[in-house]
PDB file of N, CA, C and O in Angstrom:
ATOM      1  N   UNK A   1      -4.703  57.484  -0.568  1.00  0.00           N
ATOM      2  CA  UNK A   1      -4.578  56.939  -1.900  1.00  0.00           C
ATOM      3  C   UNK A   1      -3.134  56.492  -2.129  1.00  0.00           C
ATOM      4  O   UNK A   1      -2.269  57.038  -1.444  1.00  0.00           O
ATOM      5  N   UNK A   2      -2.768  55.527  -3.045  1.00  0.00           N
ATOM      6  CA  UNK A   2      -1.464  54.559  -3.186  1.00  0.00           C
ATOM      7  C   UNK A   2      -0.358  55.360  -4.147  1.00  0.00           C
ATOM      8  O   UNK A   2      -0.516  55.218  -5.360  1.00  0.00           O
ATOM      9  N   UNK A   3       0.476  55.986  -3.803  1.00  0.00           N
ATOM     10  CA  UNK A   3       1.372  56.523  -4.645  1.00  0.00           C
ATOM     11  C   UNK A   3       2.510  55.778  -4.827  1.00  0.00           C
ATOM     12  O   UNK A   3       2.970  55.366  -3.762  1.00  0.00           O
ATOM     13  N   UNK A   4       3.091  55.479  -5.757  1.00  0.00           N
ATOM     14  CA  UNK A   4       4.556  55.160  -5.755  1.00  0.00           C
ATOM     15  C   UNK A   4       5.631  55.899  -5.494  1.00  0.00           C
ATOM     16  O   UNK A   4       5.702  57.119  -5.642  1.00  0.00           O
ATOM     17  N   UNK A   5       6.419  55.232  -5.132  1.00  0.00           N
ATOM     18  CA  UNK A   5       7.577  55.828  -3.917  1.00  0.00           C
ATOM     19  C   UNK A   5       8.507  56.071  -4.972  1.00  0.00           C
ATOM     20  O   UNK A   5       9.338  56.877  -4.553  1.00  0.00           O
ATOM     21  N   UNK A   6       8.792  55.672  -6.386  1.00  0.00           N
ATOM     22  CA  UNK A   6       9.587  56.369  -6.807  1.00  0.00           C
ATOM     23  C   UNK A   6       9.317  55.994  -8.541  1.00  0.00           C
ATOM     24  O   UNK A   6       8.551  55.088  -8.869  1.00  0.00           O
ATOM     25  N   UNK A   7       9.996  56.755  -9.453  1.00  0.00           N
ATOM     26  CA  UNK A   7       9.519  56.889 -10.424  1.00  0.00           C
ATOM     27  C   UNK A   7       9.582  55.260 -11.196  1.00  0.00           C
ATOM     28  O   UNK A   7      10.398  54.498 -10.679  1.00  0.00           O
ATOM     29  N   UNK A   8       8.736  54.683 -12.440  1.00  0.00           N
ATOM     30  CA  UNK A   8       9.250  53.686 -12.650  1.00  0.00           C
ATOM     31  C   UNK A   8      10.276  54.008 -14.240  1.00  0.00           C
ATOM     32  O   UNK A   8      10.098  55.052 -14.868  1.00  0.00           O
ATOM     33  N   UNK A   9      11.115  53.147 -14.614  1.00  0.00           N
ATOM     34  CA  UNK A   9      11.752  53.525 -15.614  1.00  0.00           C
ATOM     35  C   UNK A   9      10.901  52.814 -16.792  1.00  0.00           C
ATOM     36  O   UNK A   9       9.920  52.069 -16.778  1.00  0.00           O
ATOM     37  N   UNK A  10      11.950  53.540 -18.135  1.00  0.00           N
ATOM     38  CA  UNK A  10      10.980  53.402 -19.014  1.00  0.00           C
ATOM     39  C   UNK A  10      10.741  51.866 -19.598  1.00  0.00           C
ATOM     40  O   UNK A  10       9.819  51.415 -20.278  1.00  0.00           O
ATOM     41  N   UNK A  11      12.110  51.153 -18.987  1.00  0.00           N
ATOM     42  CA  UNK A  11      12.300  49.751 -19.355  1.00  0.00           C
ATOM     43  C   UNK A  11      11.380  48.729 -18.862  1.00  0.00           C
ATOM     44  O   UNK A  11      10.910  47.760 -19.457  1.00  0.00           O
ATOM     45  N   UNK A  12      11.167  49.244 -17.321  1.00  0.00           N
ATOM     46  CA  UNK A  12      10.390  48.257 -16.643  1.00  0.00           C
ATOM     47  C   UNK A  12       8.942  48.465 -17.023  1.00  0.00           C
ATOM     48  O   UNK A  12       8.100  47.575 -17.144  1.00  0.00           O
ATOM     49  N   UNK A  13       8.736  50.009 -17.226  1.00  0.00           N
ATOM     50  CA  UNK A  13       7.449  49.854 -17.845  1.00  0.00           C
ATOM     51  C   UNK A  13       7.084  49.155 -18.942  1.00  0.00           C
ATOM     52  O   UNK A  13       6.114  48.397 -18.951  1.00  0.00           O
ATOM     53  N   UNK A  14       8.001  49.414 -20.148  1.00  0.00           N
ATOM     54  CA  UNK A  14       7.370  48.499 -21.065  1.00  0.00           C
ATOM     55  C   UNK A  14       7.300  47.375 -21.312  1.00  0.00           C
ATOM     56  O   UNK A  14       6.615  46.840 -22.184  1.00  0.00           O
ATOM     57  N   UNK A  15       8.628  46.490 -19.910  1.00  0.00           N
ATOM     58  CA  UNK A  15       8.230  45.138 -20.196  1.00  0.00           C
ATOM     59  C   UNK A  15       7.239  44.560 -19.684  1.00  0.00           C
ATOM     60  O   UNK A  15       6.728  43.509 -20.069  1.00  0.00           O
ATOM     61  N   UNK A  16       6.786  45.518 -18.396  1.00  0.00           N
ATOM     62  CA  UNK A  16       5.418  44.967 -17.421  1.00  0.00           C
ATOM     63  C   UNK A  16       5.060  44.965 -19.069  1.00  0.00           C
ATOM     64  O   UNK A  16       5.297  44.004 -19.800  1.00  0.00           O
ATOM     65  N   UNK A  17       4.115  46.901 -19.747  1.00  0.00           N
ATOM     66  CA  UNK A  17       3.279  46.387 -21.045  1.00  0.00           C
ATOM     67  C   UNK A  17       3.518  45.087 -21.873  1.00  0.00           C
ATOM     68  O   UNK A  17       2.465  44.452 -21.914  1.00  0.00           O
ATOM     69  N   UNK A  18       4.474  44.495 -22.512  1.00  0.00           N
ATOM     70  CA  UNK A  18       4.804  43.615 -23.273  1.00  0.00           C
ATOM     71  C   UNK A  18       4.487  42.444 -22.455  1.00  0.00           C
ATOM     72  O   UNK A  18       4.219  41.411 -23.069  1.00  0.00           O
ATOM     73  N   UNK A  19       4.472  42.423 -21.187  1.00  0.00           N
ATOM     74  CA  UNK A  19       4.076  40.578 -20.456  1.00  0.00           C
ATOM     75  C   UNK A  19       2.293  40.653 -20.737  1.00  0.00           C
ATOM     76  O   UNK A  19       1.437  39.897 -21.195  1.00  0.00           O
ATOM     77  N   UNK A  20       2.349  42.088 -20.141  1.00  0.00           N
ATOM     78  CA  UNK A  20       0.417  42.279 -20.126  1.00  0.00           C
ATOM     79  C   UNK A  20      -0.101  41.948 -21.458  1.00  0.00           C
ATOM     80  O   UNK A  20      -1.196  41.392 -21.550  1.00  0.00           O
ATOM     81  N   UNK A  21       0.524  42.214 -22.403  1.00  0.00           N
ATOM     82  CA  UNK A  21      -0.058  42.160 -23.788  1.00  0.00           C
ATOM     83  C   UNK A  21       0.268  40.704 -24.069  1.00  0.00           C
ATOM     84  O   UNK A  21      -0.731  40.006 -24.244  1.00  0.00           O
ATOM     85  N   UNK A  22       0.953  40.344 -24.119  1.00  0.00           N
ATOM     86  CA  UNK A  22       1.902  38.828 -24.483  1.00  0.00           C
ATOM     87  C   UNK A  22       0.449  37.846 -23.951  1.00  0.00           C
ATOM     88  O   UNK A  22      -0.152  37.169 -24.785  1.00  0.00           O
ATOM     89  N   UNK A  23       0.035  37.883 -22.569  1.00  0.00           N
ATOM     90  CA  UNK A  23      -0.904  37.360 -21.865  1.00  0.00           C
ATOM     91  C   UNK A  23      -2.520  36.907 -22.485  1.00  0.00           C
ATOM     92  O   UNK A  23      -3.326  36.006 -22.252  1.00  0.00           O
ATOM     93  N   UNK A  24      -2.459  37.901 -23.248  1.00  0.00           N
ATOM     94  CA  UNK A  24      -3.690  38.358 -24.273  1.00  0.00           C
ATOM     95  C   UNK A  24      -3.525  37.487 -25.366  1.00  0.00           C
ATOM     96  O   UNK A  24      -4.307  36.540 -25.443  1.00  0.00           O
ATOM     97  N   UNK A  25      -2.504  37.651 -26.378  1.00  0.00           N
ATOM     98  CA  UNK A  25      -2.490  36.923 -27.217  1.00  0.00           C
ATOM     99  C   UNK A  25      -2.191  35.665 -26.848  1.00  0.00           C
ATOM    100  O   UNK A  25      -2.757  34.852 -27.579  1.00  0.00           O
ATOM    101  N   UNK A  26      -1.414  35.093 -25.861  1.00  0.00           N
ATOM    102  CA  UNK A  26      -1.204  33.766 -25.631  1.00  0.00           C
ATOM    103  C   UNK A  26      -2.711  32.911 -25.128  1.00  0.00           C
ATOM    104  O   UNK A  26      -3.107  31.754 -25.267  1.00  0.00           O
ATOM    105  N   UNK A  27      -3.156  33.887 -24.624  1.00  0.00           N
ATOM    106  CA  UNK A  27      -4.764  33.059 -23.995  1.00  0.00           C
ATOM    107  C   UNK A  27      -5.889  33.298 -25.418  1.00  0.00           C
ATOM    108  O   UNK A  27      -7.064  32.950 -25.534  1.00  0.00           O
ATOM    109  N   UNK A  28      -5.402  33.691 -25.939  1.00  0.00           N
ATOM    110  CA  UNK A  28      -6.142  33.809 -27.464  1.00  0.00           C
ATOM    111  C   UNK A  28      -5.883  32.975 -28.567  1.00  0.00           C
ATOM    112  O   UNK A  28      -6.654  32.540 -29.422  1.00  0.00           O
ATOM    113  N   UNK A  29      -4.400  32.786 -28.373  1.00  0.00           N
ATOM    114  CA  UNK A  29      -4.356  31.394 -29.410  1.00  0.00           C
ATOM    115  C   UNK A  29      -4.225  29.922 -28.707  1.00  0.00           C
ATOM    116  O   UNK A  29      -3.754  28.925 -29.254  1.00  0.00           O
ATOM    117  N   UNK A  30      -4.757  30.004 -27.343  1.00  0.00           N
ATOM    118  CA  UNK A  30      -4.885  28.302 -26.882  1.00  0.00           C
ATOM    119  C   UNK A  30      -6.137  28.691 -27.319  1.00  0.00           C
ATOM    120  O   UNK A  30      -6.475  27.777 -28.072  1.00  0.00           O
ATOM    121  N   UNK A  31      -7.255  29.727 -27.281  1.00  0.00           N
ATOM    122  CA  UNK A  31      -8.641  29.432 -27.814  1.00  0.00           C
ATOM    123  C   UNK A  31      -8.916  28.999 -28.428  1.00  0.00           C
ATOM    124  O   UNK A  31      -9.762  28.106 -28.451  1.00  0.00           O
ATOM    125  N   UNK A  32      -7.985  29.686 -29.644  1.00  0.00           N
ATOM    126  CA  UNK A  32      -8.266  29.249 -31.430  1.00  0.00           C
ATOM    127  C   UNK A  32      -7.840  27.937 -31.415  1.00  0.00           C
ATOM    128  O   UNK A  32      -8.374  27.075 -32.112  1.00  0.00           O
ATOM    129  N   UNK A  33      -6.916  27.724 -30.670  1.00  0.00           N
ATOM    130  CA  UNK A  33      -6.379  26.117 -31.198  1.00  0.00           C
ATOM    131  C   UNK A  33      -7.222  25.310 -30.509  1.00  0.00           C
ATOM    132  O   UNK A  33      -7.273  24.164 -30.957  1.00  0.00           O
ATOM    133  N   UNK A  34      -8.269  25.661 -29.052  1.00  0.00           N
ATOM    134  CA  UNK A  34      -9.112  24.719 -28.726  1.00  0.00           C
ATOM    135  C   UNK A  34     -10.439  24.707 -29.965  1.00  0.00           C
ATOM    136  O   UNK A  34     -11.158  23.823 -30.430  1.00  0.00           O
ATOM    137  N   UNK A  35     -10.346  25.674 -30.105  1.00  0.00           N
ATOM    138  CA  UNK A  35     -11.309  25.699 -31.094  1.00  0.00           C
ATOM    139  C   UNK A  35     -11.559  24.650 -32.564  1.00  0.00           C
ATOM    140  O   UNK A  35     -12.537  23.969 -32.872  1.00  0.00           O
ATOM    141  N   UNK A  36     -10.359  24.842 -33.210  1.00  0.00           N
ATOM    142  CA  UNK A  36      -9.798  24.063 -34.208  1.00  0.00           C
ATOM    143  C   UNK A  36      -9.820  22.587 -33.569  1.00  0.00           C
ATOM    144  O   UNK A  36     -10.411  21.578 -33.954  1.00  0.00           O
ATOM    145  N   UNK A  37      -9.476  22.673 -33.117  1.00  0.00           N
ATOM    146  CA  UNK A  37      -9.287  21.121 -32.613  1.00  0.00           C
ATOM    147  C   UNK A  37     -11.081  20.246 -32.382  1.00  0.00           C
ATOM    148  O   UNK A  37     -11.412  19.110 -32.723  1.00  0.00           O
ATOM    149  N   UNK A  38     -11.731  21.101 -31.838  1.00  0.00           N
ATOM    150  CA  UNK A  38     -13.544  20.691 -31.393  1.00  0.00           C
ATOM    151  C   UNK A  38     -13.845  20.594 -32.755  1.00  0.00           C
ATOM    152  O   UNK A  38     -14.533  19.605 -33.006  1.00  0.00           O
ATOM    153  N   UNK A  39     -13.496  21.443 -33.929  1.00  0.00           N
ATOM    154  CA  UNK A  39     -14.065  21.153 -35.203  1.00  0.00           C
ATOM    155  C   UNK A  39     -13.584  20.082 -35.604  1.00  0.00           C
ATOM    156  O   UNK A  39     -14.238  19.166 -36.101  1.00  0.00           O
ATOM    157  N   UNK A  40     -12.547  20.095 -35.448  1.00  0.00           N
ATOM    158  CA  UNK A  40     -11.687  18.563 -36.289  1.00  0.00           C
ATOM    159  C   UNK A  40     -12.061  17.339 -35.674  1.00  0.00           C
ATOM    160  O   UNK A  40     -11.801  16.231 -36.144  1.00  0.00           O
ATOM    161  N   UNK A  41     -12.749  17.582 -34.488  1.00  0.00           N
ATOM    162  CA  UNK A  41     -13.012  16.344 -33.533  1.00  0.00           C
ATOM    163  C   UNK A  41     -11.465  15.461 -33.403  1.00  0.00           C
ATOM    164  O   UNK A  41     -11.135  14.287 -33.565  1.00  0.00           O
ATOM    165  N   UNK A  42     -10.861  16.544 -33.077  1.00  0.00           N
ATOM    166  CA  UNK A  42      -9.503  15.781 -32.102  1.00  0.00           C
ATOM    167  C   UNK A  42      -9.442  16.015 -30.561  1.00  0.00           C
ATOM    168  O   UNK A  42      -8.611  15.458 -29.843  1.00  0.00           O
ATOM    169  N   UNK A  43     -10.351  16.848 -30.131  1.00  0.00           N
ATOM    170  CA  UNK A  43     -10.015  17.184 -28.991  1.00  0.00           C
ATOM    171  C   UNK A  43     -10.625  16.093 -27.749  1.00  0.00           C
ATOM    172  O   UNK A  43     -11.312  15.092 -27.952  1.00  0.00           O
ATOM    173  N   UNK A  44     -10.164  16.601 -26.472  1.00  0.00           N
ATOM    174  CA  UNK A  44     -10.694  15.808 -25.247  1.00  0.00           C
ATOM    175  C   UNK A  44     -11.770  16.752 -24.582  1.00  0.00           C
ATOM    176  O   UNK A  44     -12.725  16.380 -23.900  1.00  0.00           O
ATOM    177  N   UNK A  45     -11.404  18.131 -24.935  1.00  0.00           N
ATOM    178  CA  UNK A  45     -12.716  18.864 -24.201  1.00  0.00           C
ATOM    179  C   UNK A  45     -13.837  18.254 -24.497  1.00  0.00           C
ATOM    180  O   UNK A  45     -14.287  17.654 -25.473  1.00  0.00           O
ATOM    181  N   UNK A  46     -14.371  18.683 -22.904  1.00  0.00           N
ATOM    182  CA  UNK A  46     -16.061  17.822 -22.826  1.00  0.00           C
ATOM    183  C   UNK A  46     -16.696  19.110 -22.627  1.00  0.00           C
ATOM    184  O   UNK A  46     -16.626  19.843 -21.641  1.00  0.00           O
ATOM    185  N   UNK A  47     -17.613  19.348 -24.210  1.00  0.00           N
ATOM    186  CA  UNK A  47     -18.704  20.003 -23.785  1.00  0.00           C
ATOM    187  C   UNK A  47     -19.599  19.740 -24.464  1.00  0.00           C
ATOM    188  O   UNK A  47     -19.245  19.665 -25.641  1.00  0.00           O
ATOM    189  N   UNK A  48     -21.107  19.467 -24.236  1.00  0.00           N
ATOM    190  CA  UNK A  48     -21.915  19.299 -24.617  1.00  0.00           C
ATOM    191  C   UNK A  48     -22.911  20.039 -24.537  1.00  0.00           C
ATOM    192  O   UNK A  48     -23.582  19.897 -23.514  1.00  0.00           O
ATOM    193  N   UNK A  49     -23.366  21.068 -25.542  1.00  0.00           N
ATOM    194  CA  UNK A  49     -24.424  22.536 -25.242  1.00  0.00           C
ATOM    195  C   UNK A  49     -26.220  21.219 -25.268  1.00  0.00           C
ATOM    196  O   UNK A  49     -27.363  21.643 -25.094  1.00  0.00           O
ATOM    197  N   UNK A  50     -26.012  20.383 -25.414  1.00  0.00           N
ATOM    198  CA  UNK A  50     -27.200  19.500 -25.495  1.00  0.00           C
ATOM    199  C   UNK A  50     -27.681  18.872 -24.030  1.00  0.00           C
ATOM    200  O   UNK A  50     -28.834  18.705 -23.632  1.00  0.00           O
ATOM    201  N   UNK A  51     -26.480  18.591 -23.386  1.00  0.00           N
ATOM    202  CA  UNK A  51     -26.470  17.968 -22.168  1.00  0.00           C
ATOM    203  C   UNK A  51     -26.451  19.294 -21.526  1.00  0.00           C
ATOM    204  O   UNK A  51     -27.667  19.355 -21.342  1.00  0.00           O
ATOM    205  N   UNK A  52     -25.988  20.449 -21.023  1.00  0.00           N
ATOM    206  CA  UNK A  52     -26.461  21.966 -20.732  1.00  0.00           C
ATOM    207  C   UNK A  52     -27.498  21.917 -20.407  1.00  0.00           C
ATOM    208  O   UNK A  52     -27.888  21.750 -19.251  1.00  0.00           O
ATOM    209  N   UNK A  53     -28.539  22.139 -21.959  1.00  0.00           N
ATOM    210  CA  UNK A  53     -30.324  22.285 -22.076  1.00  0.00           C
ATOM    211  C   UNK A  53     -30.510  21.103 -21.463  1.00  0.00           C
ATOM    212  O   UNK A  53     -31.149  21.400 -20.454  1.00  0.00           O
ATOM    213  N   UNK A  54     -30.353  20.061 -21.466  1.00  0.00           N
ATOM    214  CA  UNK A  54     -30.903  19.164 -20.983  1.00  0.00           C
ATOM    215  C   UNK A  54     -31.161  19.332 -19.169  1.00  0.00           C
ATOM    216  O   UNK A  54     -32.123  18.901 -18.533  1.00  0.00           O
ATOM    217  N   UNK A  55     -30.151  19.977 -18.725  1.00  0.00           N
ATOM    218  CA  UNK A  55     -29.649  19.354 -17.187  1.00  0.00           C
ATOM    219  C   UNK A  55     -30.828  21.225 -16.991  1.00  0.00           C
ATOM    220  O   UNK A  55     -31.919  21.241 -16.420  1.00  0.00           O
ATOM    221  N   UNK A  56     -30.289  22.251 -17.508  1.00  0.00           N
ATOM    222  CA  UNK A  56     -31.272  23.372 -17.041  1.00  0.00           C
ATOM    223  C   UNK A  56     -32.900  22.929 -17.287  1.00  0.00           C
ATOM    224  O   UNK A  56     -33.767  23.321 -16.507  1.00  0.00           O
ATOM    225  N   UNK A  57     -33.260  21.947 -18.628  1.00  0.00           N
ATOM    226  CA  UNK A  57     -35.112  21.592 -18.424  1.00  0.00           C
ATOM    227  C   UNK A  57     -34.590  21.256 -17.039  1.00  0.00           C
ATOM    228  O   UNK A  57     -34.688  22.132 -16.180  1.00  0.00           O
ATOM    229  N   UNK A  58     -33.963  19.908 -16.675  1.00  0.00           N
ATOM    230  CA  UNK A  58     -34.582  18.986 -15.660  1.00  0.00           C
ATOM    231  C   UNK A  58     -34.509  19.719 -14.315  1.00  0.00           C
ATOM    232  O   UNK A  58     -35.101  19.185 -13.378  1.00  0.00           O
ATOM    233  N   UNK A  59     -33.953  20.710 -14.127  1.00  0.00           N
ATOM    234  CA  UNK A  59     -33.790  21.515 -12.996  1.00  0.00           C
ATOM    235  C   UNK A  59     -35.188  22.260 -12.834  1.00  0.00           C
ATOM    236  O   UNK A  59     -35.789  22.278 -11.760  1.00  0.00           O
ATOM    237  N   UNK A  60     -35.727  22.969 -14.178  1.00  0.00           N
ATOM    238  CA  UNK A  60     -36.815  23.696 -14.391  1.00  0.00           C
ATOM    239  C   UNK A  60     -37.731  23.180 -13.897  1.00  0.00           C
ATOM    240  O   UNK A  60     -38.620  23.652 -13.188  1.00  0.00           O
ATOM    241  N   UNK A  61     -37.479  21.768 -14.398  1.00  0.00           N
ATOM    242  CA  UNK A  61     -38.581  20.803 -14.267  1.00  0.00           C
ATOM    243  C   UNK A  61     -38.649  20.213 -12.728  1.00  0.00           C
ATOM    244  O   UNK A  61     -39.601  19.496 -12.417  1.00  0.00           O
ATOM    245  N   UNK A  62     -37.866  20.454 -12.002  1.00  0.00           N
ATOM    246  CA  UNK A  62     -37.981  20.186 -10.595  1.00  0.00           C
ATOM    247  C   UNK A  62     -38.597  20.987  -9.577  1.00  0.00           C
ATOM    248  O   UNK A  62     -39.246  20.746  -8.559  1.00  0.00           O
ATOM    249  N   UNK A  63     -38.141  22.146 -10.243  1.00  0.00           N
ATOM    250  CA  UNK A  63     -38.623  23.660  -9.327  1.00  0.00           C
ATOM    251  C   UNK A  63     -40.211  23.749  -9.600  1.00  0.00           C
ATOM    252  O   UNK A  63     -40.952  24.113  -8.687  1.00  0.00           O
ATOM    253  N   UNK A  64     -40.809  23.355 -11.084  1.00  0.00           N
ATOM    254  CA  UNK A  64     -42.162  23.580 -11.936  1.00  0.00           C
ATOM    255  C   UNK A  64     -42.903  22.510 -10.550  1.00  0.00           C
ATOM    256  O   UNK A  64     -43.663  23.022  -9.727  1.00  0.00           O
ATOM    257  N   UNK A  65     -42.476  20.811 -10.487  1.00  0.00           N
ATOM    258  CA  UNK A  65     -42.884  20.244  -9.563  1.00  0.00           C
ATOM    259  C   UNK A  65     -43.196  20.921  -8.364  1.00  0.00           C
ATOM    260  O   UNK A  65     -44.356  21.141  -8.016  1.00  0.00           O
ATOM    261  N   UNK A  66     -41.881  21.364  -7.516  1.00  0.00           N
ATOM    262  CA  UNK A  66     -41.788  21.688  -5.944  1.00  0.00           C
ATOM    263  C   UNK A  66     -43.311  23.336  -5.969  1.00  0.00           C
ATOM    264  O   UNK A  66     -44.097  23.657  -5.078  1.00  0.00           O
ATOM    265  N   UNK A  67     -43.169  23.755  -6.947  1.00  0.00           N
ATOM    266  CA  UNK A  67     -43.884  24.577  -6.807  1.00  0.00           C
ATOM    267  C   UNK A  67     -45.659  24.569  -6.891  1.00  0.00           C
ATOM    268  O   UNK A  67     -46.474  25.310  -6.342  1.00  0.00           O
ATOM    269  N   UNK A  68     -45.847  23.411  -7.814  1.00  0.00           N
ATOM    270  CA  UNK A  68     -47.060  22.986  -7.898  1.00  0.00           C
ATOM    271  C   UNK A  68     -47.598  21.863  -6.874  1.00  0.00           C
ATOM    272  O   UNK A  68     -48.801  21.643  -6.737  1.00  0.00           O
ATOM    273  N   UNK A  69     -46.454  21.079  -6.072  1.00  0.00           N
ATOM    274  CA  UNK A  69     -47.011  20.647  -4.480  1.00  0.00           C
ATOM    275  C   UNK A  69     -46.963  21.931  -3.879  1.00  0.00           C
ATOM    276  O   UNK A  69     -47.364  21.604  -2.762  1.00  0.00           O
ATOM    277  N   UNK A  70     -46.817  22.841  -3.821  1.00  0.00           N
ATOM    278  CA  UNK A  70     -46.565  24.118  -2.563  1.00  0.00           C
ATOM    279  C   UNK A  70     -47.959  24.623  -2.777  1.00  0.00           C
ATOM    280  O   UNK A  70     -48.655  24.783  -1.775  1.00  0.00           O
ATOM    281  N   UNK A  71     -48.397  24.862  -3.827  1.00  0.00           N
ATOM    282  CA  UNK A  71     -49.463  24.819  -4.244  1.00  0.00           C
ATOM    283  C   UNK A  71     -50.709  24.235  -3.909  1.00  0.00           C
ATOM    284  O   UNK A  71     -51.602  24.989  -3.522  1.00  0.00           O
ATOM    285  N   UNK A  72     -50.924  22.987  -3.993  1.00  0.00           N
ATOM    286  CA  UNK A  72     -51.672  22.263  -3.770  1.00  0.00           C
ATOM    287  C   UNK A  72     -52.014  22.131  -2.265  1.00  0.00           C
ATOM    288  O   UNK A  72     -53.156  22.037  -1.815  1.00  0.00           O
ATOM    289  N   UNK A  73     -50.387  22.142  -1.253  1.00  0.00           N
ATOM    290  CA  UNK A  73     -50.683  22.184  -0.033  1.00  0.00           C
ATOM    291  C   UNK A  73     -51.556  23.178   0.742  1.00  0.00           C
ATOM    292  O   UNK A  73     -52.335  22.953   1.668  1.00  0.00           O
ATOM    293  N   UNK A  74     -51.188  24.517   0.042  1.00  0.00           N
ATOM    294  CA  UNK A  74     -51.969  25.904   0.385  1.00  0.00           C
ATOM    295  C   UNK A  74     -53.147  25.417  -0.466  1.00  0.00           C
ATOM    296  O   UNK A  74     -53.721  25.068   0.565  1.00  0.00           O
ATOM    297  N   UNK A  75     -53.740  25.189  -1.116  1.00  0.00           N
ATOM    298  CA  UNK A  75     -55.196  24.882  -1.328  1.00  0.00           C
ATOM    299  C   UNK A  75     -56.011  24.433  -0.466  1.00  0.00           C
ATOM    300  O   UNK A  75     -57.081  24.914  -0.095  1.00  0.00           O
ATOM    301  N   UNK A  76     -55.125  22.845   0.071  1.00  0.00           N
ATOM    302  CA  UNK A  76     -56.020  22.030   1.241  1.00  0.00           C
ATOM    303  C   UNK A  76     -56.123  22.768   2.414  1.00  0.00           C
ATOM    304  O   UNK A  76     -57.026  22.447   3.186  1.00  0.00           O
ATOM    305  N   UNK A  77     -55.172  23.961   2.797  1.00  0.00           N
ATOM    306  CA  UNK A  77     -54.704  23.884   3.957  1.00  0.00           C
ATOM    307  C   UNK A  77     -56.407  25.541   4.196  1.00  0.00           C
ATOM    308  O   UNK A  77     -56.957  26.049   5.173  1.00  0.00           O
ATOM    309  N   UNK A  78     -56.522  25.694   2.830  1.00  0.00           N
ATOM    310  CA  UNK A  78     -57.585  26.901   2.842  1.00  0.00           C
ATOM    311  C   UNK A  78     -58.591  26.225   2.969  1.00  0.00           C
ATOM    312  O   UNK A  78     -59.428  26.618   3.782  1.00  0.00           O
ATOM    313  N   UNK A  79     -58.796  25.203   2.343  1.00  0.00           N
ATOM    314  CA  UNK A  79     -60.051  24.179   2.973  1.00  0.00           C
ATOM    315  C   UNK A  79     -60.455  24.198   3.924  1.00  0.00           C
ATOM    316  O   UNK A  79     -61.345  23.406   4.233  1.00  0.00           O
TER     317      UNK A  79
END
């Protein structure tokens, strides 16, 4: 198991804590501000939860196909 070779001080510890934490809130307010921005319709993010559903039917809808020839083949093939 990984021990450290020597003690850490109390400085370095808390600035590691303070980067770790800093990290958190900084990736939390590019959210909010991506966020704000999709409402205001200023932004460039591309997302579309419509085009999503859309692309998972047509996938569904491919597998629903491949599965109903697989189907059909094992029918004739019991013939």
């Amino acid at each position: 198991m990984a021990v450290p070779k020597k003690r850490r001080s109390k400085a370095k510890g808390r600035t590691r804590l303070s980067n770790w934490k800093s990290k958190g809130r900084t990736t939390a307010d590019k959210a909010l501000n991506l966020a704000k921005s999709i409402v205001k319709k200023r932004s460039t993010f591309i997302f579309d939860p419509k085009k999503k559903k859309f692309e998972e039917k047509s996938s569904q809808d491919e597998n629903d196909k491949v599965k109903i020839e697989q189907n059909t083949e094992n029918n004739m093939t019991e013939q």
